[in-house]
C-alpha positions in Angstrom: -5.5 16.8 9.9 -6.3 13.1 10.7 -3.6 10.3 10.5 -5.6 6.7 10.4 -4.1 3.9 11.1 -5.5 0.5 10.1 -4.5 -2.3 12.3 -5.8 -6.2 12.3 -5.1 -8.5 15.3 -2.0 -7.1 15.9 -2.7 -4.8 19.7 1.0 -5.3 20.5 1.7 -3.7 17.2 -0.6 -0.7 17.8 0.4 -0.2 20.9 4.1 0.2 19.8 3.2 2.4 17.2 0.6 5.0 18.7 2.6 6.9 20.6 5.0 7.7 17.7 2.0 9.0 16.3 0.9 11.1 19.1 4.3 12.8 18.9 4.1 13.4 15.2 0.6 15.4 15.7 2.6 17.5 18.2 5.5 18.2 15.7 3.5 19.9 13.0 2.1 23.7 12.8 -1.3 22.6 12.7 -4.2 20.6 14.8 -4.1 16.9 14.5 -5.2 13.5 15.8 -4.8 10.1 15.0 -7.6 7.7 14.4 -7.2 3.7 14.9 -9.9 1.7 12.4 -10.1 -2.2 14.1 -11.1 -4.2 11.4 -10.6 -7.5 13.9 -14.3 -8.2 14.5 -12.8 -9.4 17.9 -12.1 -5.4 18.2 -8.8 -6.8 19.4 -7.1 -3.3 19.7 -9.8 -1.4 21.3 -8.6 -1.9 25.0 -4.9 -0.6 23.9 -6.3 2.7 22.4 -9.1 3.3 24.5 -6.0 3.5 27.1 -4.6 6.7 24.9 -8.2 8.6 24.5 -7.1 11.4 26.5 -3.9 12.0 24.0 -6.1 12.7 21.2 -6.2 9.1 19.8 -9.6 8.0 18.4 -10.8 4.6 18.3 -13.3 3.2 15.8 -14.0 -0.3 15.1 -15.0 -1.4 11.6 -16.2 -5.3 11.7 -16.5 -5.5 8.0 -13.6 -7.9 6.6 -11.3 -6.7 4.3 -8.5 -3.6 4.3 -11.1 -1.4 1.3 -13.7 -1.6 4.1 -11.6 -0.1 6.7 -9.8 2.5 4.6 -13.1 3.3 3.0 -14.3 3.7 7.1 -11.3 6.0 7.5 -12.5 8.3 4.9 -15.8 9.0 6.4 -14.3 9.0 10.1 -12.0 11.8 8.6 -15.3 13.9 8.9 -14.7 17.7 7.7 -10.9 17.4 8.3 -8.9 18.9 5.4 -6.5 16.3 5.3 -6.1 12.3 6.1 -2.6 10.8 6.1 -2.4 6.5 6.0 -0.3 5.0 7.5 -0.3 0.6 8.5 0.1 -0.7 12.2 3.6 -2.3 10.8 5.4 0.5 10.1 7.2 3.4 12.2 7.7 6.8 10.9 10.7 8.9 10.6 11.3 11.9 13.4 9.6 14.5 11.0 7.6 12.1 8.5 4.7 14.1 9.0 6.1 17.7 8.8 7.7 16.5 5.5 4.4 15.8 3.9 2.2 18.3 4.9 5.7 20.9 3.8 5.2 19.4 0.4 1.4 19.4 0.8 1.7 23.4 1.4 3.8 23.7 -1.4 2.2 21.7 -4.4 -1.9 21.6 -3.5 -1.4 18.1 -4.5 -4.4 15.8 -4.3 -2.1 13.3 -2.8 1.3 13.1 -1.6 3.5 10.2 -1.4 6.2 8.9 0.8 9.0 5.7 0.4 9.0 3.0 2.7 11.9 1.1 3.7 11.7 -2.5 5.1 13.4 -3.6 8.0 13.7 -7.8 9.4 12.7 -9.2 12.2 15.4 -11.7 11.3 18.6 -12.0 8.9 16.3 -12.7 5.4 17.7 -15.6 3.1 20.7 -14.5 0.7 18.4 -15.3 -2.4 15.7 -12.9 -0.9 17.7 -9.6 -0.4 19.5 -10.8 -3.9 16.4 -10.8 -5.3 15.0 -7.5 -4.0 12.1 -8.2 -3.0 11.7 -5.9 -0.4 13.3 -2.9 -2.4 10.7 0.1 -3.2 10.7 2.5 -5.1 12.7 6.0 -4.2 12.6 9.1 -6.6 13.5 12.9 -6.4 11.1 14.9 -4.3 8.4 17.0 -5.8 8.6 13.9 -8.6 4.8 13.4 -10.1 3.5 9.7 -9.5 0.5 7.6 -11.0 0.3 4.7 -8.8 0.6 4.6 -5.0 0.4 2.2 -1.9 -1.5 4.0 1.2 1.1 3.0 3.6 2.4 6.4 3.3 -0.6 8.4 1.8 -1.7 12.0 2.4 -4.8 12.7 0.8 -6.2 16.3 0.1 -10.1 15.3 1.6 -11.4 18.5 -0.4 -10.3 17.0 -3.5 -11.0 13.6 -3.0 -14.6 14.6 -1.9 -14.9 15.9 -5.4 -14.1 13.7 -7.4 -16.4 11.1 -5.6 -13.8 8.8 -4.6 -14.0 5.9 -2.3 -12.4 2.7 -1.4 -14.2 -0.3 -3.4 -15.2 -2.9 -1.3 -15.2 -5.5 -3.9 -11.3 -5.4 -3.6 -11.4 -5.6 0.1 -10.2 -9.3 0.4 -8.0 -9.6 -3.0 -6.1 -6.5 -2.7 -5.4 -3.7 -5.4 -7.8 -1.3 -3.9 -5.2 1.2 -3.0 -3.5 1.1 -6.6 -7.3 1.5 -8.1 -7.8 4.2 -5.8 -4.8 6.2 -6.4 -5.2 5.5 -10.5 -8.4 6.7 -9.9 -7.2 10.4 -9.0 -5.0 10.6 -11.8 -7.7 10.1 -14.0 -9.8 12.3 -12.5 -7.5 15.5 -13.1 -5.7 14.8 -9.4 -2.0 15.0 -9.3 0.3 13.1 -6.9 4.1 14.0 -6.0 6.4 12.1 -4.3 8.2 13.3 -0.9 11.5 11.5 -0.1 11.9 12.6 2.9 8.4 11.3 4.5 10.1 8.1 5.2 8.1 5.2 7.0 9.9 1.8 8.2 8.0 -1.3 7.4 8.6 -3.9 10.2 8.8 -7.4 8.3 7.8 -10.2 10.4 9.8 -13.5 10.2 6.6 -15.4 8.3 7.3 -13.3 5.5 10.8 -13.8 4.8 10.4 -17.1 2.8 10.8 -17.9 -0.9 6.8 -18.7 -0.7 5.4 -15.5 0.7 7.7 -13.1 -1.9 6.7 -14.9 -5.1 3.4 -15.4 -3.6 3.5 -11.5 -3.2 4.9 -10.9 -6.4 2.0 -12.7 -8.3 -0.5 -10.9 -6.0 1.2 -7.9 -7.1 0.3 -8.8 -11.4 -2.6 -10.0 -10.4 -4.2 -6.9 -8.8 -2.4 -4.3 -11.7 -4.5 -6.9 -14.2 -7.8 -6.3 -12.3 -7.5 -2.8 -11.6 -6.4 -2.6 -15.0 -9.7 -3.8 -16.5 -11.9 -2.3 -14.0 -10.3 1.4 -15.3 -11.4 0.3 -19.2 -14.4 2.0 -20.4 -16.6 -0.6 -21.8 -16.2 -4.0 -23.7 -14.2 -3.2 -26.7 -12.0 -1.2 -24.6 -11.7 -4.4 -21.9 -11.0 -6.1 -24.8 -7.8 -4.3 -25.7 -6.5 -4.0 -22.5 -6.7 -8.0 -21.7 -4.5 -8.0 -24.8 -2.1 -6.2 -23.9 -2.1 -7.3 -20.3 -1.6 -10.8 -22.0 0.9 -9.7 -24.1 2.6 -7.9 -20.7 2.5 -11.0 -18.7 3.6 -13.8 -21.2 7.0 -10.9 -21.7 7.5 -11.3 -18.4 7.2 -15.0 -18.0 9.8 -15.6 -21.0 11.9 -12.6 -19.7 12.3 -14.0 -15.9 12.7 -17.5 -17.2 15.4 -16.5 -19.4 16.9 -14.2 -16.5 16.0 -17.7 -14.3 17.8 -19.7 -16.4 21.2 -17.4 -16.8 21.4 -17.7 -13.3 21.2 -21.2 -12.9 24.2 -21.4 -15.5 25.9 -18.7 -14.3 25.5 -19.3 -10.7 24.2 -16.3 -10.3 21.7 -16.0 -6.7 20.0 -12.5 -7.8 19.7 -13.2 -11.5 17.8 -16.4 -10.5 16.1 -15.0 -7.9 14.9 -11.9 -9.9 14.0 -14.2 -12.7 11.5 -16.3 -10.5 10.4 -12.6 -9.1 9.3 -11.5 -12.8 8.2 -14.8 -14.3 5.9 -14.5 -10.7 4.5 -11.2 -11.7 4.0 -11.8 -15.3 1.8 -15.1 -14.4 -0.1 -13.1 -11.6 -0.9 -10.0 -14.4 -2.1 -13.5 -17.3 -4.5 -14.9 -14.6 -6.0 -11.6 -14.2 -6.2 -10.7 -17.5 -7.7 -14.2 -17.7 -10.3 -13.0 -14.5 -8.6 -14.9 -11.9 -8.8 -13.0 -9.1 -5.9 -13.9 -6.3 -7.3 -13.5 -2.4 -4.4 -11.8 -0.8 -6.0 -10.9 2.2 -8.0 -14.0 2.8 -9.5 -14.9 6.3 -10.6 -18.0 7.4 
């Protein structure tokens, strides 16, 4: 088993983080390491885990930009390993995260298994932003099939993956979406993905991102990529076709639906109505301008 962590200009981060990691591998039945991919072309973390090679921490710097380039590197790092678990540099995992997934792995022969991740703040976030739930993810029973994943808590059967010829695509790597086309991708390939609940990661949210801005901003990245992926997943130009309708069709609901919502909060006085409003109206114009082929640059670099 591999665990590969991607990291970006953060070596204080990494550094925080790999040990955790290095404990992990020791907690499970089975052989594992972890494996950092630097995608700083500075290689920024490469001192930090060079200082850990002789705990079974692997370093491998990937100067291509973009996070489908160094997940993408991750899968062919992974080598003949059986298994590759993601997880990001921003997030600590819980005392027996690991044995959790690969329990569930043992049990299902899933192609993938998926955990939750829970946000915690660098600083008290604004009222309107925890009314608004922004940061609130998704949590269902365990053993509960998915279609749709992030990769900040990702265990991927490499057997199967291998298989069905799946990769990261690189065209995504700056605009993001590449994990929720990957992770389509197995479902419609005949992979199934289950849900652990008790793999539990905690996502470190730095102060920058708890602002109005960077939520709704995140919000309409988060249409905008389902619209892309969306189209890129339809089978030739009538079938495009059809989906931009109905992506259309999805968006402009959820413009008039969060306005409305918007709206009952302003007269109301309501702070998460509002806020949960602008969230929707946010999403619904990201998914429009990608139906429309606008293509948001969440991860853009200068």
């Amino acid at each position: 088993m591999v665990i590969a962590v991607l990291t970006y200009c953060r070596p204080d981060r990494i550094a925080s983080v790999l040990p955790l990691l290095v404990r992990q591998c020791h907690s499970i039945p089975a052989p594992a390491t972890v494996l950092v991919i630097d995608n700083d072309p500075e290689a920024s973390a490469k001192l930090v885990v060079h200082g850990l090679a002789s705990e079974g921490v692997r370093y491998v710097h990937e100067p291509v930009p973009g996070i489908a380039a160094a997940r993408s590197r991750a899968l062919a790092e992974a080598g003949d390993a059986h298994l590759l678990v993601f997880i990001d540099d921003d997030e600590v995992p819980s005392d027996e995260w690991l044995l959790h997934l690969l329990k569930l792995y043992r049990r299902t022969s899933a192609a993938a298994v998926v955990g939750p991740v829970i946000s915690e703040y660098a600083c008290v976030p604004d009222p309107w932003i925890t009314a608004g739930e922004f940061f609130r993810r998704r949590r269902m029973p365990t053993g509960t099939p998915v279609t749709v994943a992030a990769t900040n808590n990702l265990l991927l059967d490499l057997e199967q993956i291998r298989a069905m010829n799946l990769d990261f695509d690189r065209r995504f790597g700056l605009l993001g979406g590449e994990d929720t086309l990957f992770t389509r991708q197995i479902v419609e390939r005949g992979g199934t993905m289950v849900w652990c609940d008790e793999a539990i990661v905690m996502d470190q949210v730095p102060e920058d991102r708890l602002t109005r801005e960077w939520v709704l901003r995140r919000a309409f990245s988060s249409g905008n990529s389902w619209s892309r992926v969306s189209l890129e997943l339809a089978s030739g130009k009538p079938a495009r076709r059809r989906q931009r309708v109905r992506l259309l069709a999805s968006g402009g609901v959820r413009i008039a639906g969060g306005l409305a919502k918007s709206t009952a909060g302003i007269l109301g006085m309501s702070v998460a109505r509002r806020a949960k409003g602008l969230r929707t109206m946010a999403r619904g114009a990201g998914m429009t301008s990608g139906a429309f082929g606008y293509a948001y640059r969440e991860y853009h670099r200068p």
